[in-house]
Every structure is written in structure tokens, then in C-alpha cells.
MDAnalysis code that builds the backbone (N, CA, C; Angstrom):
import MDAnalysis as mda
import numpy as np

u = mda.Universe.empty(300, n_residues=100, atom_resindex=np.repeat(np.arange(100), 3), trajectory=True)
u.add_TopologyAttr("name", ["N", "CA", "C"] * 100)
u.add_TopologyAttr("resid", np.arange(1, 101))
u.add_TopologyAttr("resname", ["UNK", "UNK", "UNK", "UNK", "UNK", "UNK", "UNK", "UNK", "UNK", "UNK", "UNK", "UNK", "UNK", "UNK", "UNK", "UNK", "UNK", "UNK", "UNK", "UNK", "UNK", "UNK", "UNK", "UNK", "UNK", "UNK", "UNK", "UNK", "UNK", "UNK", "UNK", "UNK", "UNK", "UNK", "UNK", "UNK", "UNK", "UNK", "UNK", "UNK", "UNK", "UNK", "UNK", "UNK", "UNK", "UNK", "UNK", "UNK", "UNK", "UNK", "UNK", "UNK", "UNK", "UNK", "UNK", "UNK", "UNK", "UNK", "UNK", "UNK", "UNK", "UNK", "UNK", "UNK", "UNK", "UNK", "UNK", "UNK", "UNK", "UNK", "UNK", "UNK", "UNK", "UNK", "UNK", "UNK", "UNK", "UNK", "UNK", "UNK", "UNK", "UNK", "UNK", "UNK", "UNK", "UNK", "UNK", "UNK", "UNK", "UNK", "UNK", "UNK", "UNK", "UNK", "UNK", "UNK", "UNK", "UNK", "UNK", "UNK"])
u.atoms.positions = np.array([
    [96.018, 119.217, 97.410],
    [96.665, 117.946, 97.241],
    [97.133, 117.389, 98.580],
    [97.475, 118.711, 99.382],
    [97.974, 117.440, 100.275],
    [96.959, 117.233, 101.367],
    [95.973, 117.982, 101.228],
    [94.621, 117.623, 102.416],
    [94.112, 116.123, 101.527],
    [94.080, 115.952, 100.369],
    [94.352, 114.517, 99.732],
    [94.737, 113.514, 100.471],
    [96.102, 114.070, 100.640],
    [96.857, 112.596, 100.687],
    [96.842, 112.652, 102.323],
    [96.350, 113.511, 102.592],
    [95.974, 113.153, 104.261],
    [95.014, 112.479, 104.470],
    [93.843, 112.855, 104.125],
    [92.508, 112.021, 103.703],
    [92.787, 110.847, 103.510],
    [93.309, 110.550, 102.701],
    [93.874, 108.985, 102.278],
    [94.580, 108.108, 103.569],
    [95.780, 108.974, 103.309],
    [96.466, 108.473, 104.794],
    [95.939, 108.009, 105.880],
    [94.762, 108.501, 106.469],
    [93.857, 108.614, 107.408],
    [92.925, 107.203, 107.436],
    [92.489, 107.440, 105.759],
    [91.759, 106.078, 105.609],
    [92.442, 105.006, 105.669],
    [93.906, 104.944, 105.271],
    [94.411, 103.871, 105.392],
    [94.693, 103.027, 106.791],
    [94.696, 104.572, 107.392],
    [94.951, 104.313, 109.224],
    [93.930, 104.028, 109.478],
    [92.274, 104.095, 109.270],
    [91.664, 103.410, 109.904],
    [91.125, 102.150, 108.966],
    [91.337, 101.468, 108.237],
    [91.230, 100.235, 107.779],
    [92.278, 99.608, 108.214],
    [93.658, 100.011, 108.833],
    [94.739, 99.030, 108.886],
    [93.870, 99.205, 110.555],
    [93.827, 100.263, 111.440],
    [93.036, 99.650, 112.664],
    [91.958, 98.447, 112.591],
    [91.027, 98.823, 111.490],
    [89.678, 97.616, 111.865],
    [90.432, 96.795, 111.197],
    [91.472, 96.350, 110.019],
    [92.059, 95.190, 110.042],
    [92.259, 94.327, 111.585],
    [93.109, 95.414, 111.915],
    [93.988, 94.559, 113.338],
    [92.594, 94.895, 114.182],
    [91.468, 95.431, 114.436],
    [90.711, 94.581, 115.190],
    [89.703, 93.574, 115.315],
    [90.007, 93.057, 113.858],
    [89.061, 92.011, 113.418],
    [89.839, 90.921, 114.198],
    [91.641, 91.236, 113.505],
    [91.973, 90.035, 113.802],
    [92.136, 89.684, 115.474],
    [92.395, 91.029, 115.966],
    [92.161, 90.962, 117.607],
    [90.937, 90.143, 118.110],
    [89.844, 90.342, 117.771],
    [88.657, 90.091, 117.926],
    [88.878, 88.400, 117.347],
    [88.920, 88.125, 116.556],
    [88.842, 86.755, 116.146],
    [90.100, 85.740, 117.176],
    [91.038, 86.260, 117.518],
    [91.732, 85.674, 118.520],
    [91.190, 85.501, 119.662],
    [90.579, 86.688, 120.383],
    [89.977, 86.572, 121.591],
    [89.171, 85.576, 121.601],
    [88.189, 85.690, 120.278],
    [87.408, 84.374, 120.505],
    [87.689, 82.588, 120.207],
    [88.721, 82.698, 119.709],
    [89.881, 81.525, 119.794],
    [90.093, 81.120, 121.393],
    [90.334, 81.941, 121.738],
    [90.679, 81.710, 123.234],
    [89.827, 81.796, 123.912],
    [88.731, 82.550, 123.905],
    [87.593, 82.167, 124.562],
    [86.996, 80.680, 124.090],
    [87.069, 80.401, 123.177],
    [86.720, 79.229, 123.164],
    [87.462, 77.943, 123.856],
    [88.513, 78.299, 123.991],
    [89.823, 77.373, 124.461],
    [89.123, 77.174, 125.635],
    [89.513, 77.940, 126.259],
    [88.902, 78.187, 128.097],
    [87.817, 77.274, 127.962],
    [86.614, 77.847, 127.360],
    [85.757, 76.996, 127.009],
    [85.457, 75.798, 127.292],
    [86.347, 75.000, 126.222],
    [86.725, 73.624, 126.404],
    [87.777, 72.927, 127.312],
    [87.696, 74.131, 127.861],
    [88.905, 73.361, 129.199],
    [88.255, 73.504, 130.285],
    [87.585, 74.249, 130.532],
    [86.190, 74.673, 131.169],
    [85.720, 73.232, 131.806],
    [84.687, 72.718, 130.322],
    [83.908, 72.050, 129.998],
    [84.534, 70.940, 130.453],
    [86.055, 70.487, 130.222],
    [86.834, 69.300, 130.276],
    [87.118, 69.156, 131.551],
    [87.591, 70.012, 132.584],
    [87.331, 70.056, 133.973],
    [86.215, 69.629, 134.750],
    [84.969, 70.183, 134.424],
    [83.610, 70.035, 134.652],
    [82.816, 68.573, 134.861],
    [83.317, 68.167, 133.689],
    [83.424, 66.635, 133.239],
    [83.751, 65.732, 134.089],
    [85.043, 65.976, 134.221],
    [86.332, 65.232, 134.946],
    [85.903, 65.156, 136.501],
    [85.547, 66.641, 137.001],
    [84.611, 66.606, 138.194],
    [83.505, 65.835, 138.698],
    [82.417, 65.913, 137.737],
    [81.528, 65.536, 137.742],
    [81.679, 63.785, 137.474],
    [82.448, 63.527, 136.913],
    [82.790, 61.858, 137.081],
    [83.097, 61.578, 138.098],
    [83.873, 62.853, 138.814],
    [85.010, 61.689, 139.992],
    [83.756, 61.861, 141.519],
    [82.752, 62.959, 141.490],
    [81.493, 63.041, 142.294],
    [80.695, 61.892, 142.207],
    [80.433, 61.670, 140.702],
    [79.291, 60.480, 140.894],
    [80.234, 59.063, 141.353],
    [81.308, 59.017, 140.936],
    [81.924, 57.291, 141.911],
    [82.064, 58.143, 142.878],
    [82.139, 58.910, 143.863],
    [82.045, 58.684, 145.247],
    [80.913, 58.865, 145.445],
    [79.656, 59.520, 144.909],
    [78.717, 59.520, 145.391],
    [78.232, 57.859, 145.771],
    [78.208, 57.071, 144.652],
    [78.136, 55.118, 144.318],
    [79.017, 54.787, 145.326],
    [79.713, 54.745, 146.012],
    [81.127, 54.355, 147.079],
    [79.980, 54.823, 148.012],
    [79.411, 56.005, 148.178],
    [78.458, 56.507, 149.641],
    [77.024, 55.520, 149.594],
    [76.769, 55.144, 148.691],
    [75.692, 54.842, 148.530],
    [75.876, 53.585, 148.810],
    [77.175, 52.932, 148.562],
    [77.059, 51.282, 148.457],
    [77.391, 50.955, 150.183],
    [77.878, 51.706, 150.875],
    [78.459, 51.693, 152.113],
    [77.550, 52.269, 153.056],
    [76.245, 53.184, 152.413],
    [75.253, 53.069, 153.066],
    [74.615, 52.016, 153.520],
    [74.132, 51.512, 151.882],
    [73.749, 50.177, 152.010],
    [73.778, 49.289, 153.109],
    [75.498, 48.810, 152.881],
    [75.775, 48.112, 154.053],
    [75.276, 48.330, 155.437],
    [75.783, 49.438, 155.762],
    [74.988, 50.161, 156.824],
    [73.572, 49.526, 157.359],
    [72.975, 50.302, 156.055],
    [71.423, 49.980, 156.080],
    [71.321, 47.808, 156.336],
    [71.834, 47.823, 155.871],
    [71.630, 46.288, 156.146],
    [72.110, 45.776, 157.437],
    [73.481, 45.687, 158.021],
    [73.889, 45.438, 159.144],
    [72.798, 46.395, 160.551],
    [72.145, 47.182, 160.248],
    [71.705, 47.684, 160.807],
    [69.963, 46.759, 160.971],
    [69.467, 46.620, 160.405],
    [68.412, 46.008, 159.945],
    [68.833, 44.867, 160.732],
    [69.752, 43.762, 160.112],
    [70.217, 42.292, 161.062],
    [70.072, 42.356, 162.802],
    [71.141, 43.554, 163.459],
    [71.104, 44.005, 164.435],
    [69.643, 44.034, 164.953],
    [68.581, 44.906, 164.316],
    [67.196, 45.332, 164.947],
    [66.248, 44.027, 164.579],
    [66.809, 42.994, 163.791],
    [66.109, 41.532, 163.956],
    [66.338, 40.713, 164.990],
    [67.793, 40.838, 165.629],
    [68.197, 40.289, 166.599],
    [67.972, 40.982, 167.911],
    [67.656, 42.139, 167.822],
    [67.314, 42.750, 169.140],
    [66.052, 42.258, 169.363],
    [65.153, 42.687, 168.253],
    [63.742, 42.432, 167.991],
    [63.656, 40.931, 168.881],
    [64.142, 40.067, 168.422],
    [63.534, 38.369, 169.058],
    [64.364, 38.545, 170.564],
    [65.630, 39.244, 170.808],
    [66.188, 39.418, 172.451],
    [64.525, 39.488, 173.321],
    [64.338, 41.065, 172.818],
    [63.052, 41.499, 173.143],
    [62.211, 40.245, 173.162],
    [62.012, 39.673, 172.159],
    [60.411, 38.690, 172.095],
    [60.988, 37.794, 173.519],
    [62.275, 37.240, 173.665],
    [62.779, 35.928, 175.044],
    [62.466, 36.824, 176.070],
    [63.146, 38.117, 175.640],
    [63.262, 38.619, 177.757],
    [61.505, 38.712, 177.933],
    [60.786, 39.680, 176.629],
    [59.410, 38.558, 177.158],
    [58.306, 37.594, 177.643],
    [58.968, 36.259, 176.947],
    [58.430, 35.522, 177.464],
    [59.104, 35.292, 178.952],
    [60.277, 35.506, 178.780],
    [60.502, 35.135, 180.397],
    [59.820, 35.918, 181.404],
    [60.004, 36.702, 180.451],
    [59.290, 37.764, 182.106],
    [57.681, 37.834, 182.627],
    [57.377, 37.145, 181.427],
    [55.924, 36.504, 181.330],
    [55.786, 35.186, 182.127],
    [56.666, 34.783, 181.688],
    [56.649, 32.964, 182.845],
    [57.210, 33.130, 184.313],
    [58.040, 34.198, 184.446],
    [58.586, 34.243, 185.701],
    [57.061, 34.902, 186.388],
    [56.540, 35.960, 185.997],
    [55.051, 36.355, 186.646],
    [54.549, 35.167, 187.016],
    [53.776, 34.286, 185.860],
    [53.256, 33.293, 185.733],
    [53.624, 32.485, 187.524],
    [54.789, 32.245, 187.436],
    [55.476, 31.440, 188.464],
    [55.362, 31.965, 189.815],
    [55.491, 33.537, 189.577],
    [55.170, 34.271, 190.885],
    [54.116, 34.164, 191.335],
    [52.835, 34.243, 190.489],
    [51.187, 34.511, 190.258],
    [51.130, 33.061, 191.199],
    [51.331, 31.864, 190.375],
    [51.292, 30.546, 191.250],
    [51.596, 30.896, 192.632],
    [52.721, 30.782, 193.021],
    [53.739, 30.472, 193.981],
    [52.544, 31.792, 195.195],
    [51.969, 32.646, 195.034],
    [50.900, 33.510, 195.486],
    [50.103, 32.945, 196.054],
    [49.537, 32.265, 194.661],
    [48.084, 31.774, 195.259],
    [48.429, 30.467, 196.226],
    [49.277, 29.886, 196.299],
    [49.927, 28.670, 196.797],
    [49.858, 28.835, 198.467],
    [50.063, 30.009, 198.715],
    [50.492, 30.428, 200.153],
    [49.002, 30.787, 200.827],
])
């Protein structure tokens, strides 16, 4: 009888364990899930505040790219005058040569 009620006893001790580690287990994953979504909600939040600055880099490239472009149109025709001048001043020299 009483190797019985030890037996018993025993079983009761290990069903009241896998009780409490179901419910252990089902918490953990409560909270793993939490994290989870806070995780995820961070991630998010990141990834929004990257792409407007990435759009802020891009639009200020732009500019860049454009003021830059204006600049190399205006150099571009500097270039085409000091050209011709330096073409007409020959010109003038070439004369003023044969002149003598």
C-alpha cells in the first residue's frame, strides 16, 4: 500500500511538473512573440526614417547634379570665346606676318 501511494504521489509530481511546463512554455512563447513585434515595430520605424533620408540624399544630389551641369554649360561656351579669340588673335598675328 504504501509503494501505492508513492506511485501515485510520484505521478501526481510529474503531471503537476508537465502542467507547469506547458504553462512555462506557453509564456515563453507569449514573449517571444512580444519581442517579436517590437522587433518588427523598430525595424519598420527604421526603415522609414532610412528611406526619407535616403529621398533628402537623392533630392540634394539632384541639385548637385544640376548646378553642376549649368556650371559645365557655362564653362563649355567660356571655352568656345577664349577660342575663338585665340583663333582671331592668330588670325591677326598670321596677317600682321605676312605684312612685314
Amino acid at each position: 500500500m504504501k509503494q501505492e501511494v508513492n506511485q501515485h504521489t510520484i505521478l501526481q509530481a510529474i503531471l503537476e511538473l508537465s502542467k507547469q511546463m506547458q504553462e512555462m512554455k506557453l509564456d515563453l512563447q507569449q514573449q517571444i512573440g512580444a519581442v517579436e513585434r517590437r522587433l518588427e515595430e523598430k525595424l519598420d520605424t527604421v526603415e522609414r526614417r532610412l528611406d526619407e533620408k535616403i529621398e533628402v540624399v537623392e533630392a540634394k544630389l539632384d541639385k548637385v547634379e544640376q548646378n553642376l551641369s549649368k556650371k559645365i554649360d557655362v564653362l563649355d561656351s567660356k571655352v568656345g570665346i577664349v577660342s575663338l579669340d585665340l583663333l582671331e588673335t592668330k588670325a591677326e598675328v598670321s596677317v600682321l606676318q605676312q605684312t612685314k
